[in-house]
Every structure is written in structure tokens, then in C-alpha cells.
C-alpha positions as CSV (number, residue, x, y, z in Angstrom):
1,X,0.0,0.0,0.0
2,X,1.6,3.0,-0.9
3,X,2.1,5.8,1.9
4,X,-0.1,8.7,2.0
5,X,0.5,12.7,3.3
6,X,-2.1,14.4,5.1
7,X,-3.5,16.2,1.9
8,X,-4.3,12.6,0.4
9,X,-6.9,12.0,3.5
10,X,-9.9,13.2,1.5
11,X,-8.9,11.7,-2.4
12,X,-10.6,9.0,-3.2
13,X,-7.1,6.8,-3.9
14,X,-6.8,7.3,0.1
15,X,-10.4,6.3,1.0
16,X,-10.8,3.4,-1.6
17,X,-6.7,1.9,-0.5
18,X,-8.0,2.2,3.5
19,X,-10.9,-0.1,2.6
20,X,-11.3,-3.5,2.4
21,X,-14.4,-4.0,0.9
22,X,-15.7,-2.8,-2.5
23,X,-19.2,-1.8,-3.3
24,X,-20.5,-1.0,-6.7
25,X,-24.2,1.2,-6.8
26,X,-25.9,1.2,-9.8
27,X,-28.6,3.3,-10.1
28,X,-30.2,6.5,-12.9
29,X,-30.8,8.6,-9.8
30,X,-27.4,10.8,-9.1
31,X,-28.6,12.4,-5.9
32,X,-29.2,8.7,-4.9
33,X,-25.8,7.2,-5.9
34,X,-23.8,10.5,-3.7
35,X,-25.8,10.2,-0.9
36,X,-24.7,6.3,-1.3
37,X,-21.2,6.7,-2.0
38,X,-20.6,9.4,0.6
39,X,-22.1,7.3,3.2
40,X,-20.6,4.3,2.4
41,X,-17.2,5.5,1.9
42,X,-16.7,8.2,4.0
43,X,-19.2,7.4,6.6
44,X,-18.8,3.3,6.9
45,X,-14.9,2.7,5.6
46,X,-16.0,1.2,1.9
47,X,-14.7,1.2,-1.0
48,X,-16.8,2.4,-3.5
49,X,-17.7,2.6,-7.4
50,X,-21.0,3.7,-8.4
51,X,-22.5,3.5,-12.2
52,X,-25.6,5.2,-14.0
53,X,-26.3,2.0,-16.3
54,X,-25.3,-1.5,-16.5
55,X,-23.2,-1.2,-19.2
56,X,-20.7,0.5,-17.0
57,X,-20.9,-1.7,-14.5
58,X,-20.3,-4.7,-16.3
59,X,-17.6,-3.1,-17.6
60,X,-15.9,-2.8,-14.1
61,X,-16.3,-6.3,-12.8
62,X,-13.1,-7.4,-14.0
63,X,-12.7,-5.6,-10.1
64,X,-14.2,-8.4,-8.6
65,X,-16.8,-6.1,-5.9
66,X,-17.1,-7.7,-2.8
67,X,-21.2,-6.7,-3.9
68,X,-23.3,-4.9,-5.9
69,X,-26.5,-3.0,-5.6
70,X,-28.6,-2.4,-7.6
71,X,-32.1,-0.7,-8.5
72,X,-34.6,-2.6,-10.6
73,X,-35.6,0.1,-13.2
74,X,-32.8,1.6,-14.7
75,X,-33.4,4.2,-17.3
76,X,-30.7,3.9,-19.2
77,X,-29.6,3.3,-23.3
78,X,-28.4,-0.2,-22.9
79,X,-32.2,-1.4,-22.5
80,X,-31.3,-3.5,-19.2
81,X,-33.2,-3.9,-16.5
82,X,-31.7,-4.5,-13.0
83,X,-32.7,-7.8,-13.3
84,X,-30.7,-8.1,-16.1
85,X,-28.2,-7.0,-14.7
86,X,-28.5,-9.1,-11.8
87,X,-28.6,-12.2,-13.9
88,X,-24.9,-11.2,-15.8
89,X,-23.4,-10.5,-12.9
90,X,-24.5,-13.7,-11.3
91,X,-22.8,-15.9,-14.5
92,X,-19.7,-13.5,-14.2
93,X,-19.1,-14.2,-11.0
94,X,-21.4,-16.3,-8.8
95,X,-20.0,-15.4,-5.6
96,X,-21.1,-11.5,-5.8
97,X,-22.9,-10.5,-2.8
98,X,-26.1,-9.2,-3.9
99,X,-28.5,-6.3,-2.8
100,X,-31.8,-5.4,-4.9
101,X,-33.8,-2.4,-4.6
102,X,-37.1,-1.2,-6.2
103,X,-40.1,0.5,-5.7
104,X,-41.9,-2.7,-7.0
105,X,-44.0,-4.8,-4.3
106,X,-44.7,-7.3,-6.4
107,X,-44.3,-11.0,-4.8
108,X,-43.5,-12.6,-8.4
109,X,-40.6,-9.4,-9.1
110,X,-39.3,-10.4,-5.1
111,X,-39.6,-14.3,-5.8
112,X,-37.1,-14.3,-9.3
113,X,-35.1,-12.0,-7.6
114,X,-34.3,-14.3,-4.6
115,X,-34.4,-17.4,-6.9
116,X,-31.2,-15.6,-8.5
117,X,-29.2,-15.5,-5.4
118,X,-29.9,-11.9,-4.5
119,X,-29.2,-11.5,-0.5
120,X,-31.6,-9.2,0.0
121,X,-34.6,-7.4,-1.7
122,X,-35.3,-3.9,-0.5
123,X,-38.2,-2.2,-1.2
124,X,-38.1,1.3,-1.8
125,X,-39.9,3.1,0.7
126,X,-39.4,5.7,3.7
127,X,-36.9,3.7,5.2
128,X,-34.9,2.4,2.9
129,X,-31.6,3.8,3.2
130,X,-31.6,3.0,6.4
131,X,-32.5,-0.7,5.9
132,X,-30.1,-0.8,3.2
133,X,-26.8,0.7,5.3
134,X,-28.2,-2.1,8.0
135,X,-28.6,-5.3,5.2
136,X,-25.0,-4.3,3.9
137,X,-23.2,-3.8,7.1
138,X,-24.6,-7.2,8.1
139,X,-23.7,-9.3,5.5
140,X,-20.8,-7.0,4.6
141,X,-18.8,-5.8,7.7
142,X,-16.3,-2.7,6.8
143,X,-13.8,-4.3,9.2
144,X,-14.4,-8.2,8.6
């Protein structure tokens, strides 16, 4: 690990070579994915990569992420859903820790989901960015 001055403490080289664990968001909503990378990273000790499409992210697996979340509807060019998504990550690497999110209640949506290997399926409601920071710090201790 290469040594770092006090100027480095905020770059995000520092924050993402002090953590152990690497998180990739992907979600269309940018006020969603800051308020999810500064309070991962800053605020729990991840690292983190966040992405506005699948596309992107699949591009960026070659970085093996410790897990991924990701939000079912994603607006975005390369006409994949987020479970789409969840389904090429799975056959890229099997062992990817898995969050889902969505503002779908359907049972069926929740069922394929789960079927897939997804850890957990968080519904989007009034609470769930805190349920979220709880489900990853659960199955994904900053310090394990």
C-alpha cells in the first residue's frame, strides 16, 4: 500500500486503498448514488464505485466487488433492466454479494429476484436507506 501525506486523507485513492471492501451502486438517480457513496465510503470505511447503467458496470467487474446493488428500473440506453443485470453478474461471477432495490412490491418481481441468489430485496420506501446501510453492514462488515 503506498504511503499517503495528510493532503491525500480526502482523495478518493486514500479512501478506496484504506478499505477492504468494494461496493458497486448502480442506479439512474445521481442524488441517490452521492448520498450512497458518501455514506458508504466516507461514513462506513468502503470502498466504492458507483455507475448510471449496467453497461458501466459490467464493464468494471473485472474488479471483482465484494457486492453490488442495484435498482430494478434503470433508465438507461443499454435497455437493461436491474434484473438483467442481476442475472450477468451472477454468470460473471457467482459469488457477488447481492442487494436489490425497487419500488416494486410485487411477490413474483421479489420471488425471481431471490431465486437468483440476490441476498436481499429492499423495497423502496421511507426507510430504505436505512435498511439498506443495516442489510450491507450485516452481511458485509467494513472491518471483517
Amino acid at each position: 500500500m503506498r504511503d499517503f501525506s495528510t493532503n491525500d486523507l480526502e482523495s478518493e485513492e486514500y479512501v478506496n486503498n484504506m478499505a477492504d471492501k468494494l461496493i458497486f451502486f448502480v442506479d439512474d438517480e445521481p442524488m441517490f448514488i452521492n448520498l450512497m457513496e458518501y455514506t458508504f465510503k466516507c461514513r462506513n470505511g468502503y470502498a466504492v464505485q458507483t455507475f448510471g447503467n449496467s453497461k458501466d458496470c459490467l464493464d468494471h467487474m473485472d474488479k471483482k466487488p465484494d457486492m453490488v446493488v442495484v435498482d430494478f428500473f434503470l433508465n438507461s440506453n443499454d435497455s437493461m433492466t436491474g434484473m438483467d443485470l442481476v442475472k450477468k453478474i451472477k454468470e460473471i461471477n457467482p459469488a457477488t454479494l447481492l442487494i436489490f432495490l425497487s419500488g416494486n412490491d410485487d411477490d413474483a418481481v421479489m420471488a425471481e429476484a431471490l431465486s437468483l441468489g440476490v441476498e436481499r430485496y429492499i423495497l423502496k420506501d421511507g426507510y430504505f436507506i436505512d435498511n439498506l446501510i443495516e442489510c450491507v453492514t450485516k452481511i458485509l462488515p467494513p472491518d471483517s
